[in-house]
Structure formats: structure tokens, C-alpha cells
N, CA, C and O atoms as a DFTB+ gen file, in Angstrom:
600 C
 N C O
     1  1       0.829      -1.171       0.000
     2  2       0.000       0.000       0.000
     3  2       0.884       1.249       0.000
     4  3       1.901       1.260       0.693
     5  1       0.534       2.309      -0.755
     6  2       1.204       3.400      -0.764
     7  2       0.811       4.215       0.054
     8  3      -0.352       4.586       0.209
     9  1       2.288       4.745       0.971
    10  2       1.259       5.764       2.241
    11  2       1.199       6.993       1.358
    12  3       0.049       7.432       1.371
    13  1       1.872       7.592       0.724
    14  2       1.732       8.940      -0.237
    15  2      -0.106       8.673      -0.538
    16  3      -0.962       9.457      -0.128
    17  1      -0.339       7.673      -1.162
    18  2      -1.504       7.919      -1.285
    19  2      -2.959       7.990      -0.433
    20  3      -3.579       6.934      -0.304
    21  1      -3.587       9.408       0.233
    22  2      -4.849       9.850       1.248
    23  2      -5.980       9.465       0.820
    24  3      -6.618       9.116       1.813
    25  1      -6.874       9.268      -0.526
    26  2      -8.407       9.181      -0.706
    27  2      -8.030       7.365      -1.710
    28  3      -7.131       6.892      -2.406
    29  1      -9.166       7.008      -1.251
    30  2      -9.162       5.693      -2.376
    31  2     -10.027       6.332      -3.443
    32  3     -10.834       7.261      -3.419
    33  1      -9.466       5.298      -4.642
    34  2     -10.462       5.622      -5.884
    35  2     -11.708       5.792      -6.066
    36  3     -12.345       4.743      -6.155
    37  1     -12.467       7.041      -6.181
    38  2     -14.046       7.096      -6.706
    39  2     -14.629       6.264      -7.486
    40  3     -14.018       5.573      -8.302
    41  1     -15.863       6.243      -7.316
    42  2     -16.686       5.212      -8.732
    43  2     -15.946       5.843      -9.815
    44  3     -15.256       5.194     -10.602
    45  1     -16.088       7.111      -9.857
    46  2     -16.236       7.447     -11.127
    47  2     -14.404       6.832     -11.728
    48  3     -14.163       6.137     -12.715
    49  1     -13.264       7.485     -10.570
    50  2     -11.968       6.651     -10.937
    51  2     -12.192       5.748     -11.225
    52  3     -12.049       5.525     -12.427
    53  1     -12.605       4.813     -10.487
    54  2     -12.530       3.103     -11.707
    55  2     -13.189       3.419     -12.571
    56  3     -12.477       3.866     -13.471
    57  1     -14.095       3.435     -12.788
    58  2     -15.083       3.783     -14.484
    59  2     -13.810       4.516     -15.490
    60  3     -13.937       4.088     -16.637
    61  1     -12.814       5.343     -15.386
    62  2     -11.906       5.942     -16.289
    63  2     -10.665       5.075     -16.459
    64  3      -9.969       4.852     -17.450
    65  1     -10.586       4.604     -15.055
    66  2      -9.382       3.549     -15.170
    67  2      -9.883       2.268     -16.002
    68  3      -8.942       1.661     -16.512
    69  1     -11.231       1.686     -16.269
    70  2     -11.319       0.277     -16.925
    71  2     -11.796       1.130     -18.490
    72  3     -11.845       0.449     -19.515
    73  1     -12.050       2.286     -18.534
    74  2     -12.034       2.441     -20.092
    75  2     -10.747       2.887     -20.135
    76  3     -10.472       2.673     -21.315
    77  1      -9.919       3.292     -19.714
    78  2      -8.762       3.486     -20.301
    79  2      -7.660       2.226     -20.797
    80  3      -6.887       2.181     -21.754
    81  1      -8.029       0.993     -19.431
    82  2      -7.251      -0.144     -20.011
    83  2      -8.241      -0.600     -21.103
    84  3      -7.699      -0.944     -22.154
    85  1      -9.564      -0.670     -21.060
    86  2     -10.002      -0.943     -22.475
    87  2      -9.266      -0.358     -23.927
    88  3      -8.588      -1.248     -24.442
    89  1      -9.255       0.432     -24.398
    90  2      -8.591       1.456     -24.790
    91  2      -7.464       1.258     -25.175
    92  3      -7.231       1.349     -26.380
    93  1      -6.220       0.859     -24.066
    94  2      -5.143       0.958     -24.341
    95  2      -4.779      -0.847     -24.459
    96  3      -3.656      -1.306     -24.663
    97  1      -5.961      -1.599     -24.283
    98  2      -5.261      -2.820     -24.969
    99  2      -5.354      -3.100     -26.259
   100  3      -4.816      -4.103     -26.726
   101  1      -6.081      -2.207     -27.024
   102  2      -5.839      -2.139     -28.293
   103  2      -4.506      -2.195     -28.777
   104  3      -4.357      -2.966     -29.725
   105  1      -3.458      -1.566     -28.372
   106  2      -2.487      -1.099     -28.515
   107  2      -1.622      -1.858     -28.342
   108  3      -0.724      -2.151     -29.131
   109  1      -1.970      -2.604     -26.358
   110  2      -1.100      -3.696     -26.028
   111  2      -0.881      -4.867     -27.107
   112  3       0.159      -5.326     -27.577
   113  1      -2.334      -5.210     -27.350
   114  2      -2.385      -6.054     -28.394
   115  2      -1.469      -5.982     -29.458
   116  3      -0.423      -6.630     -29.487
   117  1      -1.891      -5.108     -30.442
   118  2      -1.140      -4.809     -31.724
   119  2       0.406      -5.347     -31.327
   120  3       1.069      -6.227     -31.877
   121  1       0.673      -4.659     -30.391
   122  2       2.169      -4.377     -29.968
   123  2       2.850      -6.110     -29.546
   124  3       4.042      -6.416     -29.528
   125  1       1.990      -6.769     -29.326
   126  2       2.433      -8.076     -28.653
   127  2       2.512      -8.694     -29.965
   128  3       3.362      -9.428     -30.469
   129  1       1.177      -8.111     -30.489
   130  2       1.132      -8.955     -32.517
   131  2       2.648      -8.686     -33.092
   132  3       3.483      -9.463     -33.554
   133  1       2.657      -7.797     -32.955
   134  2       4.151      -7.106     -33.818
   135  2       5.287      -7.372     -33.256
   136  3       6.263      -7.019     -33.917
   137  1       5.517      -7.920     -32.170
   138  2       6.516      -8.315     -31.747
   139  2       6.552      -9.755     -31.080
   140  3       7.576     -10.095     -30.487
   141  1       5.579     -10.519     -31.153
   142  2       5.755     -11.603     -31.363
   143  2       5.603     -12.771     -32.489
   144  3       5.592     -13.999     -32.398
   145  1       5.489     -11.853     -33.615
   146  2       5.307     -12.719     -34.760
   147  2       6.773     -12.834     -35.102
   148  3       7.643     -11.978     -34.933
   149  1       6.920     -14.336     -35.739
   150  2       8.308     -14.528     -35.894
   151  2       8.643     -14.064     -37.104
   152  3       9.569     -13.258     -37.010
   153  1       8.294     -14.228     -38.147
   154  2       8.503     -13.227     -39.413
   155  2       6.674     -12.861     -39.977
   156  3       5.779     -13.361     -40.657
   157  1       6.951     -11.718     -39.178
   158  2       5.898     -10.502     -39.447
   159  2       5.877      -9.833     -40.654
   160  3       6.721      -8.994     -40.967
   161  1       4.756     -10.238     -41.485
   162  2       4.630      -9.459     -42.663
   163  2       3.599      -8.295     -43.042
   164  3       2.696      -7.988     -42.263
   165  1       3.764      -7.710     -44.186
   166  2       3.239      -6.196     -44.324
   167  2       1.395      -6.571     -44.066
   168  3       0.752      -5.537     -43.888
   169  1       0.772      -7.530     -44.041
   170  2      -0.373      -8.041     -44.280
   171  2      -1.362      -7.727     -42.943
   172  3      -2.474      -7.232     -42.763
   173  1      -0.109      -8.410     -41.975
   174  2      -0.448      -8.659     -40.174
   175  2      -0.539      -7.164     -39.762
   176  3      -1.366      -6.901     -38.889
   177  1       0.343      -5.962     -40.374
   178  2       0.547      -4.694     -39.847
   179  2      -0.585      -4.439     -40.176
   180  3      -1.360      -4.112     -39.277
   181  1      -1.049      -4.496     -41.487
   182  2      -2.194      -3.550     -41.947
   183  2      -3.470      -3.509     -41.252
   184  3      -4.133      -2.477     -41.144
   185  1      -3.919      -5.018     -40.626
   186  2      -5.147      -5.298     -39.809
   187  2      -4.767      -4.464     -38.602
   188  3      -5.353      -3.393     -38.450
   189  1      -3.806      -4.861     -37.691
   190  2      -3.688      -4.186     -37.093
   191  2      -3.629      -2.667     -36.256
   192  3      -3.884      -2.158     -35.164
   193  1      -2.991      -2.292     -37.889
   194  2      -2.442      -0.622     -37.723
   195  2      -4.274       0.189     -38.181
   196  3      -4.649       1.265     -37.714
   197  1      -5.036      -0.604     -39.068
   198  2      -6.607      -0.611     -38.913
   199  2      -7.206      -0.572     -38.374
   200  3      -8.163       0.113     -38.737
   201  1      -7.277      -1.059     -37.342
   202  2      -8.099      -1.503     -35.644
   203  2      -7.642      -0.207     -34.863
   204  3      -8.563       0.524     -34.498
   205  1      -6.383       0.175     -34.561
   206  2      -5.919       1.008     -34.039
   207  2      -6.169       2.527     -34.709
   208  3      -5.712       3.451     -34.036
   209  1      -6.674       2.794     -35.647
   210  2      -6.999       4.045     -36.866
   211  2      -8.415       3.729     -35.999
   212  3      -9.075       4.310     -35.138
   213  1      -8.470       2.703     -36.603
   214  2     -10.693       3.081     -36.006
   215  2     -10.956       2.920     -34.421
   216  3     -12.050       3.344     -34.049
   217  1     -10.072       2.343     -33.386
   218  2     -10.058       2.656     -31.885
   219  2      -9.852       4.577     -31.879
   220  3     -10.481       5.081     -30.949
   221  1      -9.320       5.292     -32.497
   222  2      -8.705       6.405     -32.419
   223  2      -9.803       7.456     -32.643
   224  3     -10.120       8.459     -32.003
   225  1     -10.218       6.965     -33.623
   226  2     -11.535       7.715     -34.209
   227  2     -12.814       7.251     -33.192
   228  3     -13.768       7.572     -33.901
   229  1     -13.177       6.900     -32.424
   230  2     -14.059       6.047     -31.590
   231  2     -13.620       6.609     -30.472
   232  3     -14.544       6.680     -29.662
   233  1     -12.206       7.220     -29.892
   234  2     -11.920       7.866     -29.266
   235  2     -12.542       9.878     -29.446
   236  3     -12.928      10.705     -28.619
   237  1     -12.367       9.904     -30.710
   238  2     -12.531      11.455     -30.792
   239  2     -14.054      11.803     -30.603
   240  3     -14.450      12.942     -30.358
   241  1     -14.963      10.570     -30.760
   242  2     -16.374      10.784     -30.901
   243  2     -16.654      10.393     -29.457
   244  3     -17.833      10.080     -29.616
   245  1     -16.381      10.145     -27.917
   246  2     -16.288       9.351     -26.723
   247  2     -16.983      10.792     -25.979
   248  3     -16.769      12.002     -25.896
   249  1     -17.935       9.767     -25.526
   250  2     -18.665      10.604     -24.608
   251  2     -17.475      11.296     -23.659
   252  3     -17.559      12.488     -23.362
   253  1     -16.701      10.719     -23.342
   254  2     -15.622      11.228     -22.214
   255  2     -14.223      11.921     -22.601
   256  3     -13.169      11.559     -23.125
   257  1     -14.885      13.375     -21.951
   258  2     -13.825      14.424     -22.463
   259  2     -12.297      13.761     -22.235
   260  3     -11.812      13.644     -23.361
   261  1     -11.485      13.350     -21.366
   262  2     -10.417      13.330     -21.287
   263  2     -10.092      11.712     -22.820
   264  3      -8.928      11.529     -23.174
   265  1     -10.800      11.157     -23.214
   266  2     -10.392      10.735     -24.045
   267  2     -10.526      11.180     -25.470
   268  3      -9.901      10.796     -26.458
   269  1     -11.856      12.432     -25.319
   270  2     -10.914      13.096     -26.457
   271  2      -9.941      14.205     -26.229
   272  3     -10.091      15.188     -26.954
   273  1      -9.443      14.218     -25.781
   274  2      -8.836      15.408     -25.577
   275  2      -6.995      14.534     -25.730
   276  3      -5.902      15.044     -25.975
   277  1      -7.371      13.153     -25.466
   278  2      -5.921      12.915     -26.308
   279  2      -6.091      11.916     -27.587
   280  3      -5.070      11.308     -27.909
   281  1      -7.245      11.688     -28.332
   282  2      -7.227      11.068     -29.373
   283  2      -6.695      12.227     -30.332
   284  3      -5.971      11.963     -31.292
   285  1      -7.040      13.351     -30.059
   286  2      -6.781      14.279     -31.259
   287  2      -4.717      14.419     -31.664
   288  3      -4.047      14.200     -32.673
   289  1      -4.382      14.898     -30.213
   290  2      -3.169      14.454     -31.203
   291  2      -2.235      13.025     -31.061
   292  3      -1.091      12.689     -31.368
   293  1      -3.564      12.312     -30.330
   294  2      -2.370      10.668     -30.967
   295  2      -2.489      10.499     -32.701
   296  3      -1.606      10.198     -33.505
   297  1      -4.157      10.864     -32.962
   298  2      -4.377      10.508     -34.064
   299  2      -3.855      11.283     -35.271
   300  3      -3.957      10.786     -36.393
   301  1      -3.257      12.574     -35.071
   302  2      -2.371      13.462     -35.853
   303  2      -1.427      12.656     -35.955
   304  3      -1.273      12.039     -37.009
   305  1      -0.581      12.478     -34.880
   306  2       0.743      11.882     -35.137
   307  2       0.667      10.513     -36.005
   308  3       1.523       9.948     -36.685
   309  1      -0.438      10.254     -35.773
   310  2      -0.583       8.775     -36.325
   311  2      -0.825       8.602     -37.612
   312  3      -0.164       7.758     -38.218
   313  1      -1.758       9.318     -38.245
   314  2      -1.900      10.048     -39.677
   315  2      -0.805      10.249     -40.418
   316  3      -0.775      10.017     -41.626
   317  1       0.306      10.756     -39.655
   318  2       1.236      11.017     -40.257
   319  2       1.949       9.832     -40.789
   320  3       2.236       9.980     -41.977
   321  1       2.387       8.514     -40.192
   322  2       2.904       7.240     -40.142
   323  2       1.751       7.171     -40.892
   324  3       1.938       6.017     -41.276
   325  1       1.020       7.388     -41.255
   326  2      -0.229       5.736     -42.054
   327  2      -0.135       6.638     -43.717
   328  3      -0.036       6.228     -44.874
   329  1      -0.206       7.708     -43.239
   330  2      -0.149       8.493     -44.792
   331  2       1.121       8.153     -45.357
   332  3       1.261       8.076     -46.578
   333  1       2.181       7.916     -44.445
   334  2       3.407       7.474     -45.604
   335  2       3.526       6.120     -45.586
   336  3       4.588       5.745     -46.083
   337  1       2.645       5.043     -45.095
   338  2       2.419       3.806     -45.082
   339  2       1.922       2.958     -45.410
   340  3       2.528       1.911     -45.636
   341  1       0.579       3.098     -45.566
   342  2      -0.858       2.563     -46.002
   343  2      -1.435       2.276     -47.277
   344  3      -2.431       1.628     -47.600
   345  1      -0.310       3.105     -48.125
   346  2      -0.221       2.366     -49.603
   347  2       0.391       0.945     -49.724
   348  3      -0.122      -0.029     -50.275
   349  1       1.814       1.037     -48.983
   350  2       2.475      -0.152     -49.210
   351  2       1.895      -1.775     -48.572
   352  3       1.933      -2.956     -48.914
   353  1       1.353      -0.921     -47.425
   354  2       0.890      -1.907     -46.118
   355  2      -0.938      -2.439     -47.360
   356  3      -1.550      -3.426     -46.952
   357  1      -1.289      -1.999     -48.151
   358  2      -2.444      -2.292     -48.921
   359  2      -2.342      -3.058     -49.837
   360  3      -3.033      -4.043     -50.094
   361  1      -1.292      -2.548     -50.481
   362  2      -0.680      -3.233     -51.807
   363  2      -0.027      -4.948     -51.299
   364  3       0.370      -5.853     -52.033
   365  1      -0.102      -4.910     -50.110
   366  2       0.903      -6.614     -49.555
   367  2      -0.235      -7.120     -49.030
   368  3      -0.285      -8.335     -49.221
   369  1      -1.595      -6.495     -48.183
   370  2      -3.002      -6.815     -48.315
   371  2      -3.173      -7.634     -49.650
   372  3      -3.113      -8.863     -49.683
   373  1      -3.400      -6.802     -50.787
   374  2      -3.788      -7.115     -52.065
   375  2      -3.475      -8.030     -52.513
   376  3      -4.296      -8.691     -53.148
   377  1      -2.040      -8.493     -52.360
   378  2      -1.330      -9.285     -52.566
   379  2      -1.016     -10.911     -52.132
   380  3      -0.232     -11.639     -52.741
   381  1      -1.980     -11.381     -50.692
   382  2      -2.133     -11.970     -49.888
   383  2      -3.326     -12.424     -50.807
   384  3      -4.219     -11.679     -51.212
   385  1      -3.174     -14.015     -51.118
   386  2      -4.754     -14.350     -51.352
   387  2      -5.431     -14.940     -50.871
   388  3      -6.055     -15.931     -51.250
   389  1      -5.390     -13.994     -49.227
   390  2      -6.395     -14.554     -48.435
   391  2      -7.514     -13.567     -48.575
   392  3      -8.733     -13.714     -48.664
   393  1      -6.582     -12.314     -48.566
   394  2      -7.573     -10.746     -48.480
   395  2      -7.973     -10.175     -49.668
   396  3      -9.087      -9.751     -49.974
   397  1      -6.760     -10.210     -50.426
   398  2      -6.846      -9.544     -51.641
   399  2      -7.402      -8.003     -51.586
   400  3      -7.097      -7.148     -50.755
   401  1      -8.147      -7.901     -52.504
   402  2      -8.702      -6.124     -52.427
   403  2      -9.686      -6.159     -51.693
   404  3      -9.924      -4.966     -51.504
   405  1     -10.653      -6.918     -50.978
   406  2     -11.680      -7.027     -50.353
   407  2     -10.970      -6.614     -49.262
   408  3     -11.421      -5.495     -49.016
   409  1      -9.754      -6.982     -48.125
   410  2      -9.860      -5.840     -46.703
   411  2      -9.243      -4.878     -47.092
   412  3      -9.005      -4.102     -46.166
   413  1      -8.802      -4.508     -48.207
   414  2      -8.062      -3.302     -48.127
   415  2      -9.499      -2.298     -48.507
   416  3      -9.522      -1.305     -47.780
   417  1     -10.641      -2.365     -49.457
   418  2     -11.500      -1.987     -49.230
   419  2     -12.860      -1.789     -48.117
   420  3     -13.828      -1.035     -48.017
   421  1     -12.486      -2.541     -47.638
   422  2     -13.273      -2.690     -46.245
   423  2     -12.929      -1.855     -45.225
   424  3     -13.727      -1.225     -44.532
   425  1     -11.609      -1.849     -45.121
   426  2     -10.873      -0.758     -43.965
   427  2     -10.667       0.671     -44.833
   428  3     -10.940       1.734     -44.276
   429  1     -10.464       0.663     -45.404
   430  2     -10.527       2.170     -46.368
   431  2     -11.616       2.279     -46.175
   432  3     -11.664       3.298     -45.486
   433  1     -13.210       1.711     -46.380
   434  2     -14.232       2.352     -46.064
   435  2     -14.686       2.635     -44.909
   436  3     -15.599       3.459     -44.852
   437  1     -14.220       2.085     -43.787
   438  2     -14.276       2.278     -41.999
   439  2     -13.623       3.260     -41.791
   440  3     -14.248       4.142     -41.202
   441  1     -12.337       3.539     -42.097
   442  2     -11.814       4.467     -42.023
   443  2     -12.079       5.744     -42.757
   444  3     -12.252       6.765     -42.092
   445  1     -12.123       5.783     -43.960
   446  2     -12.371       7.125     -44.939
   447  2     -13.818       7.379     -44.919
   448  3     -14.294       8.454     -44.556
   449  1     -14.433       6.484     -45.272
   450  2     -16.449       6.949     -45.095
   451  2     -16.560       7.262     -47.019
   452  3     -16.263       6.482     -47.924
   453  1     -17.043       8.546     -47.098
   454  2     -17.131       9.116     -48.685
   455  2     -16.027       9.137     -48.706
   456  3     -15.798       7.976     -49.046
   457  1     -14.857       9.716     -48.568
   458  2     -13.975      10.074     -49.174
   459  2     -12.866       8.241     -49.492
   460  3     -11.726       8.135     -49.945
   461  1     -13.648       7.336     -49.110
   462  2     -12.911       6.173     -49.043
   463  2     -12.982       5.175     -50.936
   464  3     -12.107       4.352     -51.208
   465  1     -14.020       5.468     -51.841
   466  2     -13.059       5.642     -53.265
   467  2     -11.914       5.997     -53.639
   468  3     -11.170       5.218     -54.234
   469  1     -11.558       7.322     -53.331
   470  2     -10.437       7.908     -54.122
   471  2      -9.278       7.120     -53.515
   472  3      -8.332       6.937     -54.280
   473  1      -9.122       6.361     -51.643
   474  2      -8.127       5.830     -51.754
   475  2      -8.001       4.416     -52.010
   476  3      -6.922       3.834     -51.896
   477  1      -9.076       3.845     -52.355
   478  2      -9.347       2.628     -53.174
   479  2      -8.526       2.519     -54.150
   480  3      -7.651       1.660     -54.260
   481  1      -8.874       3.727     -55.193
   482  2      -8.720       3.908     -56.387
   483  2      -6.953       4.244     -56.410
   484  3      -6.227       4.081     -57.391
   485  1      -6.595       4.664     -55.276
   486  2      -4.835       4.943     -55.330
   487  2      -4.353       3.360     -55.345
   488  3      -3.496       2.952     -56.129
   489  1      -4.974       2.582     -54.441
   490  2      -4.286       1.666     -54.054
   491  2      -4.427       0.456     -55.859
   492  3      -3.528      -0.196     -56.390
   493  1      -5.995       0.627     -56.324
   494  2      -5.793      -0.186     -57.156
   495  2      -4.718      -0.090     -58.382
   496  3      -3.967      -0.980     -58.783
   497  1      -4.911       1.698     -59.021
   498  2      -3.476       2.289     -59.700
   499  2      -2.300       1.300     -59.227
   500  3      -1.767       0.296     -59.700
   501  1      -2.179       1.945     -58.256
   502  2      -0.395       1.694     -57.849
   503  2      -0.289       0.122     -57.719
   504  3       0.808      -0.387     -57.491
   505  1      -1.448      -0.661     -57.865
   506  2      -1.674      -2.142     -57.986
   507  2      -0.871      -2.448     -59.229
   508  3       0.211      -3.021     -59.354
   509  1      -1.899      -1.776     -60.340
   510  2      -1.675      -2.489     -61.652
   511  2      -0.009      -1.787     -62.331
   512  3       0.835      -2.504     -62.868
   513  1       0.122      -0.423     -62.149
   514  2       1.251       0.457     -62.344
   515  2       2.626      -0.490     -61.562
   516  3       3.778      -0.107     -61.766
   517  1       2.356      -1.732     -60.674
   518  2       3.026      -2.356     -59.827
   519  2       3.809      -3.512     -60.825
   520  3       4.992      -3.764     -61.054
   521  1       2.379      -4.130     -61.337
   522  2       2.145      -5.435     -62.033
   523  2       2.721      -4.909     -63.559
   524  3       3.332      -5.681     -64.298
   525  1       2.492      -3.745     -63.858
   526  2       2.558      -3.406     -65.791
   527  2       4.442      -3.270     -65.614
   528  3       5.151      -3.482     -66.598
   529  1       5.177      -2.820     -63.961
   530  2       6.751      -2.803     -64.084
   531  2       7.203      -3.640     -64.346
   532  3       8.086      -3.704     -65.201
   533  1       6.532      -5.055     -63.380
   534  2       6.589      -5.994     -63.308
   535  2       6.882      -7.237     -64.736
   536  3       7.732      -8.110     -64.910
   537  1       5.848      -6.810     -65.447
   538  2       5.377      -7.585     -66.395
   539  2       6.763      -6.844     -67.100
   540  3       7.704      -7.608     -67.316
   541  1       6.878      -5.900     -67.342
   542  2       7.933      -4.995     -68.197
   543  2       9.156      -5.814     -68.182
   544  3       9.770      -6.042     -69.225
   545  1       9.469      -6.188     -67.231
   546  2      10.596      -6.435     -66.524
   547  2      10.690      -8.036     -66.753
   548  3      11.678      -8.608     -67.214
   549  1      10.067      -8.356     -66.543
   550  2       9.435      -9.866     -67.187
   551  2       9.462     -10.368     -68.439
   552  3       9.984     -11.481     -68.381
   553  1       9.096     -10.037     -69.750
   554  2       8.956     -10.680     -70.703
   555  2      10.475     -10.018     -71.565
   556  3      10.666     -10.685     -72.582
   557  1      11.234      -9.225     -71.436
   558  2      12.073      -9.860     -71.929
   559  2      13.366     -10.522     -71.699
   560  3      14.282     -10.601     -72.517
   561  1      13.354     -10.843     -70.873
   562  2      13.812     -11.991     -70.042
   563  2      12.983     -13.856     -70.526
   564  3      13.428     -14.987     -70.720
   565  1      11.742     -13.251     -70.527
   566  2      11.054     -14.290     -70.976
   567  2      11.092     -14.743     -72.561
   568  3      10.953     -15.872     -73.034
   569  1      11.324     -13.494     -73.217
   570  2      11.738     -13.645     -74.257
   571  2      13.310     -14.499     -74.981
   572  3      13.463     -15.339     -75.868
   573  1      14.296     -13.729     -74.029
   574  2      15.709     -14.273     -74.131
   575  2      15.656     -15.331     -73.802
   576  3      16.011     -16.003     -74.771
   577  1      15.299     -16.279     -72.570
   578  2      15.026     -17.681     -72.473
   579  2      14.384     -18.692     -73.272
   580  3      14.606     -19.901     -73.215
   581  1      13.288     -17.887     -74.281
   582  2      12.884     -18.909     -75.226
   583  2      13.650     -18.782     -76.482
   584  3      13.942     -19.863     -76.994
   585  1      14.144     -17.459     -77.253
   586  2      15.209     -17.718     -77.777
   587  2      16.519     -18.715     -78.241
   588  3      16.990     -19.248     -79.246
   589  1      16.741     -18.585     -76.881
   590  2      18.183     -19.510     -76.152
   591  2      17.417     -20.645     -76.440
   592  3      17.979     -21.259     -77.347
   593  1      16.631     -21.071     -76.165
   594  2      15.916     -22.725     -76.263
   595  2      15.823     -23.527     -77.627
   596  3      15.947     -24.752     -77.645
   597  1      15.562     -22.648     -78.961
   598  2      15.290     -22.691     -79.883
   599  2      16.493     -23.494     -80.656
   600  3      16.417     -23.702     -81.867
């Protein structure tokens, strides 16, 4: 027992303390995902780093002022990491044929709402613009090998 500490916790203290560990096991989670996967790929981040975008936003709309009052700038800072991320982390979604374009559209629409087309539409571009390097890069090589065979 701590003698520093004079009043025990109010109702209302526990009520902030069990939404806050609610809350922050989002996080724990992710964090245990990401560091206990033995080779962690771009696929596992994306669900993840998803859940944690829409806990954030669920935060800013919270009946309870002190949790918004720090969703706003976790979720700035966080914006920042997903905006230079969330293409690549989509495109290895896409790429997975478990998910394919179906969660990368699914979480783009949880997350974006209307404005969740246009980043559909980035991710499918930079899909095929992926596949047309690809292919580039590919056939003549594919070419020189059948050549050589002849």
C-alpha cells in the first residue's frame, strides 16, 4: 500500500481507469502482434495498424472528455505514419490471397467513409502500375530464355 496515497479511488476513478485499459489494450495487443510474430509481414501490420486508426476515431467521438482530448493528437501523429504507409501496407493486403482487395476496401471504407473511393482507387493504380513494371521487366527476359531454347 502506498502511504503517499490519502483518498481511495471514486466510482467514477474506476469507471476511467477500466475504459482506459479498455482502450489501451488495443495497442497492447497490436504491440504483442508485432513483436511476437516470428517473421511478421506487411499483411499482419495492416489489420492491425486498422483496428488502431478506427479505436482512435471512436476515441474522438467518446462521450468522455479526457479521451478526447488525447485522441486528437495521438491521431495526428498517427496520420502522419499511415499516410506514408498505407499504400504499401495495402498493396501486400492485395497481394495476400487470403484478403486480396476485399480488406483493403473494407478498412478504407471504416476508415475514410465518402472520401474512401479515391483511396481505393490509389491503391488499385499503384496495384496495376506495380504489375505493368513488373510484367515490363518480365517478358524480356522471358523472351531471351525462349530464344536460347530454340
Amino acid at each position: 500500500m502506498d502511504k503517499n496515497y490519502k483518498y481511495n479511488p471514486s466510482q467514477k476513478d474506476w469507471e476511467v481507469a477500466a475504459i482506459d485499459h479498455g482502450c489501451l489494450k488495443r495497442f497492447y495487443d497490436a504491440t504483442l502482434h508485432f513483436s511476437g510474430t516470428k517473421f511478421p509481414t506487411a499483411n499482419v501490420f495492416f489489420l492491425d495498424i486498422c483496428s488502431i486508426q478506427l479505436q482512435l476515431m471512436k476515441w474522438e467521438q467518446s462521450e468522455y472528455d479526457f479521451l478526447r482530448h488525447v485522441a486528437g493528437p495521438m491521431k495526428e501523429k498517427f496520420e502522419k505514419y499511415w499516410e506514408e504507409c498505407s499504400l504499401v501496407l495495402a498493396i501486400a493486403v492485395v497481394l495476400d490471397p487470403r484478403f486480396e482487395m476485399d480488406l483493403a476496401e473494407y478498412y478504407y471504407r471504416q476508415i475514410h467513409g465518402r472520401n474512401a473511393e479515391k483511396h481505393i482507387q490509389r491503391v488499385r493504380i499503384t496495384f496495376v502500375d506495380f504489375y505493368m513494371d513488373y510484367e515490363g521487366e518480365l517478358l524480356p527476359s522471358l523472351d531471351l530464355w525462349n530464344s536460347e531454347s530454340v
